[in-house]
C-alpha positions in Angstrom: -21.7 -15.6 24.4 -19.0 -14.6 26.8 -15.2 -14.9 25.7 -13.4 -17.5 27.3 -11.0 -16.0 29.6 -8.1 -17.6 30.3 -6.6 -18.8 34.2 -3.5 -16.9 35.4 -1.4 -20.3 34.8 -2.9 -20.0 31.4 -1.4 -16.2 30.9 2.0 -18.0 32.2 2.1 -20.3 29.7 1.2 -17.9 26.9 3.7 -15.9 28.1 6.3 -18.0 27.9 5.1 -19.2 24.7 5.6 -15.3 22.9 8.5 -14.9 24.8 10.4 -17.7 22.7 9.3 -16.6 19.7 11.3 -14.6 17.1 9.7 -11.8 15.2 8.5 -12.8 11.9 8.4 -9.0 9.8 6.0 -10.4 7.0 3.5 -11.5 10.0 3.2 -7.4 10.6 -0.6 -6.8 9.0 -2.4 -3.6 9.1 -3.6 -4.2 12.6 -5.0 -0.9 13.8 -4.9 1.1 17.3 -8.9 0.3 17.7 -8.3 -3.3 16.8 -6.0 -3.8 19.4 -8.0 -2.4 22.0 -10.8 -4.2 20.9 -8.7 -7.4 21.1 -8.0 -6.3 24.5 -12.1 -5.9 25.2 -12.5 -9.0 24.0 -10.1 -11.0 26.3 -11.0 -8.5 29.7 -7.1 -7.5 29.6 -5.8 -4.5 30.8 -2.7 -2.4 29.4 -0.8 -3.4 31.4 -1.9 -7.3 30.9 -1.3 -6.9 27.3 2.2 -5.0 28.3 2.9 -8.1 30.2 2.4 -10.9 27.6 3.6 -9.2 24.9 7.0 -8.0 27.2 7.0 -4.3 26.2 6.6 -1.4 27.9 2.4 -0.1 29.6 3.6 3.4 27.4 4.3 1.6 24.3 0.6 0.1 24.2 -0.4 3.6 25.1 1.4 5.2 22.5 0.5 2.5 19.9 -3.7 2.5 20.9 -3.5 6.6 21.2 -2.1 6.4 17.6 -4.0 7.1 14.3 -1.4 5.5 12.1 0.9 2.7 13.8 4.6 3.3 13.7 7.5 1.9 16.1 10.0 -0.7 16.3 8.3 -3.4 14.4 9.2 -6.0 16.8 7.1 -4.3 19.8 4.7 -3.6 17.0 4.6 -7.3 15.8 4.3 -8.6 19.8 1.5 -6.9 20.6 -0.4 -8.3 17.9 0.8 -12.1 18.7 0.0 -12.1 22.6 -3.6 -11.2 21.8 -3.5 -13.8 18.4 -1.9 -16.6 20.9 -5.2 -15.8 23.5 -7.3 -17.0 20.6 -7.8 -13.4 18.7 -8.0 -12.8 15.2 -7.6 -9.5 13.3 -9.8 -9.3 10.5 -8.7 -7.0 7.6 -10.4 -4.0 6.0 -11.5 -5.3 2.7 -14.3 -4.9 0.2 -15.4 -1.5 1.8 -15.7 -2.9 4.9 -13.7 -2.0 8.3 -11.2 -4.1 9.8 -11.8 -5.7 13.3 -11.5 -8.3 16.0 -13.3 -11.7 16.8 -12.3 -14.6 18.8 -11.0 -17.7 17.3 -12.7 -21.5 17.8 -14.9 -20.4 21.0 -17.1 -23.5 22.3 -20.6 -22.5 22.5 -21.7 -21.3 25.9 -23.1 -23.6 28.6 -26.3 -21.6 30.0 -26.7 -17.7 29.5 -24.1 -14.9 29.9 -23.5 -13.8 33.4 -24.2 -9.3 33.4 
């Protein structure tokens, strides 16, 4: 099933949408460097695409994805986790001896097969 990517005017809105939001700390999880980029996988987004909606910096994604342990400001930290969460991601927590990771929230079920 492939993810539903969103328009550019879609990416505006979202955009727009983070930007007038204020950092909540307790919303800070133990989102992980491979989560985020798979979050990114999962929408097609680049760095810089992420950078974008999440207004920080291309080198603070790098830096953050490149990490093995997160650390930073926690509001860049705590935006680059919304922007993907607002584009219909969800970060799923290590638990129960299992590893944490990335699906995407409420998709509708695909129309015909996946286009390769």
């Amino acid at each position: 099933m492939a993810p539903a990517l969103l328009a550019p005017s879609e990416w505006l809105k979202l955009e727009v949408a983070i930007a007038r939001r204020k950092p909540k700390p307790l919303m800070l999880s133990s989102v992980d460097a491979g989560q985020t980029k798979a979050a990114r996988a999962l929408l097609n987004m680049r760095e810089a695409g992420l950078a974008r909606i999440a207004t920080v910096h291309v080198a603070t994604i790098r830096l953050l994805e490149g990490a093995t342990e997160i650390r930073g400001v926690a509001e860049a930290v705590w935006k680059i986790q919304r922007a993907p969460e607002e584009a219909g991601i969800e970060f799923i927590p290590a638990e129960a001896g299992r590893g944490p990771g990335v699906r995407l929230r409420d998709v509708p079920p695909s129309k015909g097969k996946r286009k390769r």
